[in-house]
N, C-alpha and C positions, 0 to 999 in steps of 0.2 A: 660576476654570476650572482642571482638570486640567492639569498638563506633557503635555506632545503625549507625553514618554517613557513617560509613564504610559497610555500605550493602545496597546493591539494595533493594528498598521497594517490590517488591515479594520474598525477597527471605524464602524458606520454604513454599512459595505455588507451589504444585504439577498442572499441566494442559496436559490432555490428547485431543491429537488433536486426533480426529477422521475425518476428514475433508479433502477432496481431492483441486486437483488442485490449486486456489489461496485463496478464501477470508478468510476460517476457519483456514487456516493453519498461515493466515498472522496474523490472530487475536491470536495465538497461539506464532505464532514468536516474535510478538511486548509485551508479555507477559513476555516471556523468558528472550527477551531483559530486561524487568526490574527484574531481577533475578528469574523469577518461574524456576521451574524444570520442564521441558514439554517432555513427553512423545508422539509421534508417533507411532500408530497403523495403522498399511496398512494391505492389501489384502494378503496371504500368494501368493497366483496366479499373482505375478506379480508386487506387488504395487502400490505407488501411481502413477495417469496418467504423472502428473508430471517428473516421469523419462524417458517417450518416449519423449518428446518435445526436439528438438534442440534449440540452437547449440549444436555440441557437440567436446569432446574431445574424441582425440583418445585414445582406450585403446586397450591392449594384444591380447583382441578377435577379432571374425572376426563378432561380433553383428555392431550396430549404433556408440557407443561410449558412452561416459557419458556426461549425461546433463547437460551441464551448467547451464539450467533453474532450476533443482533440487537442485545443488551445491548452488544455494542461496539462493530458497524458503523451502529449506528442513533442513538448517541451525540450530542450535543452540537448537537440542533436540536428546535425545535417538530416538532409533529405534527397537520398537519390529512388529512380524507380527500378526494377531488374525482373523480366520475364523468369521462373527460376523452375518454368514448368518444363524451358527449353533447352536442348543443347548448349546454346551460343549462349544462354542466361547462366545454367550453372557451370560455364567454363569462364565464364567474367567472375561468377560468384568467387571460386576458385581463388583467381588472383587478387581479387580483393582481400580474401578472406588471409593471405599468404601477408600482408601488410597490416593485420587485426592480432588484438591478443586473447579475444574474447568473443565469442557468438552466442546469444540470447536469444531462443526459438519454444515455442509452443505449438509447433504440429502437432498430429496428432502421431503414436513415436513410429518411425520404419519409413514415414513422408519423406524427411530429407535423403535417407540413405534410397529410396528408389530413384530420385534425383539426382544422386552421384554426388550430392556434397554432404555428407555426413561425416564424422571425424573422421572414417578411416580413408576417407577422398580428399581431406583437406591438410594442411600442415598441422604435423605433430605438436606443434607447439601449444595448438589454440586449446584455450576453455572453454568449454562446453557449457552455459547454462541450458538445461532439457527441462522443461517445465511442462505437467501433464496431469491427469485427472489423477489415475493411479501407478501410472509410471513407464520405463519401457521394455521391463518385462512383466513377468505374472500373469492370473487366466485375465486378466482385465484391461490387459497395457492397450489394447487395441478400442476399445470403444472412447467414442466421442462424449465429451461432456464439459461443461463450464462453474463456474462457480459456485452454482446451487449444488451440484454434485458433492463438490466437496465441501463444502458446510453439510451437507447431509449424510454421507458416505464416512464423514472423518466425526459426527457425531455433535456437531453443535447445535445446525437444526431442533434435533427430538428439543433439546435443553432451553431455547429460545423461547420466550414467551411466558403463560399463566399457564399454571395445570390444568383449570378448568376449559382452556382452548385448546387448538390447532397448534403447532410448531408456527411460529412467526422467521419470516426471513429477515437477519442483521439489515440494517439501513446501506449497508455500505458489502462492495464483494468483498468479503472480509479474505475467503482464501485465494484468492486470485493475490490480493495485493501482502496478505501473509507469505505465500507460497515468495512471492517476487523480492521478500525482503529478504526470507532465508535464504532463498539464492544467492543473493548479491555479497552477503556476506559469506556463503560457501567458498565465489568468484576470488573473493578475497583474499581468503585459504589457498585457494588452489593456484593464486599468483603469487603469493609468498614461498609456496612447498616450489615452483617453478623457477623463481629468480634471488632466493633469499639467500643467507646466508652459505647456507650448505645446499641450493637449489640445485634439481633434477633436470632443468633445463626443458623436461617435458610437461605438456600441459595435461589435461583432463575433464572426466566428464561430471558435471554435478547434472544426479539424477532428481528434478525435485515434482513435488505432487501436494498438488492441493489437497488431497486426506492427507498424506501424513503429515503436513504442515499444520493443517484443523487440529490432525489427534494430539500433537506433541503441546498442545495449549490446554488441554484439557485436565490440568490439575490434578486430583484425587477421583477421577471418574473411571479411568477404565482400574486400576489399583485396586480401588473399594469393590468395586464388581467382582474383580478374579481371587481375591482375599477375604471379601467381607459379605460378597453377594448380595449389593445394594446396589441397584440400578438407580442411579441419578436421576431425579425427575428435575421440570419447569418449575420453576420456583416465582415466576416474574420478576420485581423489582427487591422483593424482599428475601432473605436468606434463612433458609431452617435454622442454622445454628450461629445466629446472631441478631441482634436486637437493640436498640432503634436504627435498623435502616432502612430506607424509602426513598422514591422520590418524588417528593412531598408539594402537594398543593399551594401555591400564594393565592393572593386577593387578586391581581393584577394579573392573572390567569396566564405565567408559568407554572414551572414545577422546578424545587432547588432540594438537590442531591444531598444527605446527612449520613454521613458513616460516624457512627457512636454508639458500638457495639459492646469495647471492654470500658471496664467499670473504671479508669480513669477519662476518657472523652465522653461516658453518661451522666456521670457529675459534670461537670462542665457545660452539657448540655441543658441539664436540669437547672444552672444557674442560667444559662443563656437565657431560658426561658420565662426565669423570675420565680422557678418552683424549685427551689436548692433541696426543700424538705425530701421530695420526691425520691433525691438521690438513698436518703437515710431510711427511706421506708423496706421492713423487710423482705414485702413480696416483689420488690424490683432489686436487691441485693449482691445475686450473681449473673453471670451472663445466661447462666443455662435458666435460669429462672424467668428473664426476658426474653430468652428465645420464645419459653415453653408460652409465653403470654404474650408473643409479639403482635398479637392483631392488638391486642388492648394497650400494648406501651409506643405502638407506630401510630394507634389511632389518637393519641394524647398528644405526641407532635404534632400529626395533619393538621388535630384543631388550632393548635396553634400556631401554624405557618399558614393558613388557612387567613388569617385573622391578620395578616400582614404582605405587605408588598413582598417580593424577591429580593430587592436590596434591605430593607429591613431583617429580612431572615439572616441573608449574609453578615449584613454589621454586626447584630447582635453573635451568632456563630465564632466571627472571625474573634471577634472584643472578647472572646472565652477559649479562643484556640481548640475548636468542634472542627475537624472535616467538614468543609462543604463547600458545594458548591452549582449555580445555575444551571440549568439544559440549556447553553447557548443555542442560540440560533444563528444562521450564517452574520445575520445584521447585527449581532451582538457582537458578533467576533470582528468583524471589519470597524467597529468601534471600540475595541476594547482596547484601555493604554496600556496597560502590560506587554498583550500581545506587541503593539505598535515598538514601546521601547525595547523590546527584546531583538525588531525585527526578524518576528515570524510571518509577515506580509512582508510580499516583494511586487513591484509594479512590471509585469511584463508590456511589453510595446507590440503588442502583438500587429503586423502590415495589414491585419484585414479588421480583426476585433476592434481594434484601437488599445489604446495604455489601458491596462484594468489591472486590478490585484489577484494573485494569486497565495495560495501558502507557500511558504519560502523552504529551499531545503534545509533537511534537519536529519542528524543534530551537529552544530557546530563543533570544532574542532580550533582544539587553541583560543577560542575565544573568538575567533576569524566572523566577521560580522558576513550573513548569507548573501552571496550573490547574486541577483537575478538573474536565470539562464536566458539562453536565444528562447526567440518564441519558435513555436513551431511550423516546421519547413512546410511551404509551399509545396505540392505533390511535383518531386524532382526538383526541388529547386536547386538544390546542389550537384544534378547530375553534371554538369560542365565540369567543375572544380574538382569532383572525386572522380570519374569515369579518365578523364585526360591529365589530369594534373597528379591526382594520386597512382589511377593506374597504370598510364601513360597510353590512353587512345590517342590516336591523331583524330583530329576534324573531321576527315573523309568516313573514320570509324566509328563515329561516335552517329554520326549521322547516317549511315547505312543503318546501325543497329533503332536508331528512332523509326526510320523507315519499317523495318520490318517488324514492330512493336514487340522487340527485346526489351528495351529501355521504354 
């Protein structure tokens, strides 16, 4: 037998995502990643929305092409399809689900239980990831909404951007793929309190929401409001009560990131920069003094990172031990040797993409160098192997059910 160190801590738990687009899927993914076996059930009509989203690659047909968004968020599970609007869909679901230790779902909430498979239709044992705007109760548990919602709703939005603008949207669905991570480690939780030591044997529901995922990030912001009666404003790149940070102009038109706020990484800066005096001068002295002057001590950097490439800014930076660091760009990160030797790139093989890199998952454990997952499944490509093999259809049954577009 294996060293127990030699296995991913899920491995042998089962998790069915039934979850579209990003946050249940990602709570499914980051499960996988630590060895569960995750199963994917989509729409037999289509699948998940997830595969119309571009970019894409070109493929044989004369369709869109294939999703690069899917090739990553669809990563590292089978692929079966399950009608779950129908009878004969959620009585398969069912037994499926009776062989899972886990189910990962972003309805909207009160969807699966009209369906007949919500915890109290399915075996007690399972965990419930419930992933939702504002949750599945309260006046709000019922309306629809996606990721802007909760960046806005949970308060990050307003704080996004320059004061003198509009709220700016994050680059990235920050609560969708937030909300998916406090899940996964809820799941965690709630398979430990199930099988540990002194385990209940029963499973449970993790209720999660992309606001309260937004608010629980949010620092001293709702605190200082209900205590101090300071409404947090947009600040953009640079901080009220801190000073030199920026991120700062080069010659070679990036921009390289500088945290060197307290008065030992402002010295250090000021030698970086070949003006050590600068540090001894008294109107830059304290931090609150630099705050109170930060357009005039962020505008003394720019010029000077202005005045140099991006790698030059870092050398000099790094050669003084200043925070800092690049606005990579995707083409910097698929070149960068750190990343490379860390193996934070993994080459998926994807059947339609071709081999291409991906981010690798993280974070390691043990030191365990990251695995490349399966790419991701073909719409049903696993239906053979899990509908007969796992659930036990026969052939005759497997094939009615394709007929009547169950499966």
């Amino acid at each position: 037998m294996a060293d127990a160190f030699d296995r991913l801590p899920l491995e042998g738990i089962r998790v069915l995502d039934v979850g579209t687009r990003i946050s249940a899927p990602f709570c499914a993914g980051l499960l996988g990643d630590l060895g569960a076996d995750v199963i994917k059930i989509e729409d037999p009509r289509g699948g998940d929305f997830m595969r119309t989203i571009g970019p894409f690659a070109p493929t044989e047909d004369d369709g869109p092409g294939y999703s690069m968004w899917w090739a990553v968020e669809g990563r590292g599970r089978r692929g079966v399809t399950l009608d779950l609007r129908r009878p004969e869909g959620q009585a398969l679901f069912r037994r499926l689900a009776a062989t899972a230790d886990v189910v990962c779902e972003n309805f909207r909430p009160g969807a699966m239980e009209r369906w007949n498979i919500g915890p109290d239709d399915c075996d007690p044992r399972l965990i419930w990831a419930r992933i939702s705007v504002f949750g599945q109760d309260g006046p709000n548990s019922g309306r629809t909404g996606l990721d802007r919602m909760g960046i806005a709703y949970g308060g990050l939005l307003h704080l996004t951007g320059y004061p003198d603008r509009p709220p700016v949207r994050p680059g990235l669905s920050v609560s969708d793929y937030l909300t998916g991570s406090f899940a996964a480690s809820a799941v965690a939780a709630a398979l430990y309190r199930r099988d540990g030591p002194e385990g209940t044997g029963r499973g449970g529901v993790v209720d999660a929401t992309l606001t309260e995922s937004v608010l629980r990030i949010l620092e001293w912001t709702i605190a200082g409001q209900d205590r101090l009666g300071i409404t947090r404003e947009r600040e953009g790149n640079r901080m009220a009560n801190s000073a030199p940070i920026d991120n700062y102009p080069t010659a070679d038109g990036t921009y390289v990131c500088i945290v060197a706020g307290s008065d030992a990484n402002f010295r250090r800066l000021c030698a970086a920069m070949g003006t050590p005096e600068l540090a001894d001068d008294p109107e830059w002295a304290t931090l609150s003094q630099r705050a109170a002057g930060s357009d005039q001590i962020n505008d003394m950097v720019a010029a000077w990172t202005s005045a140099r490439s991006a790698a030059e800014v870092e050398a000099a930076c790094i050669a003084h031990e200043v925070p800092v660091a690049t606005a990579y760009t995707a083409a910097d990160i698929l070149a960068d040797p750190h990343l490379a030797a860390r193996g934070d790139l993994v080459t998926i093989d994807d059947p339609i993409a071709g081999p291409h890199r991906q981010q690798a998952p993280a974070p390691r454990i043990d030191g365990r160098t990251p695995v490349a997952p399966r790419p991701a499944p073909l719409l049903g490509e696993h239906n053979d192997e899990v509908w007969r093999d796992l659930v036990g259809l026969s052939a005759d049954e497997l094939d009615g059910l394709l007929s009547d577009g169950i499966i």
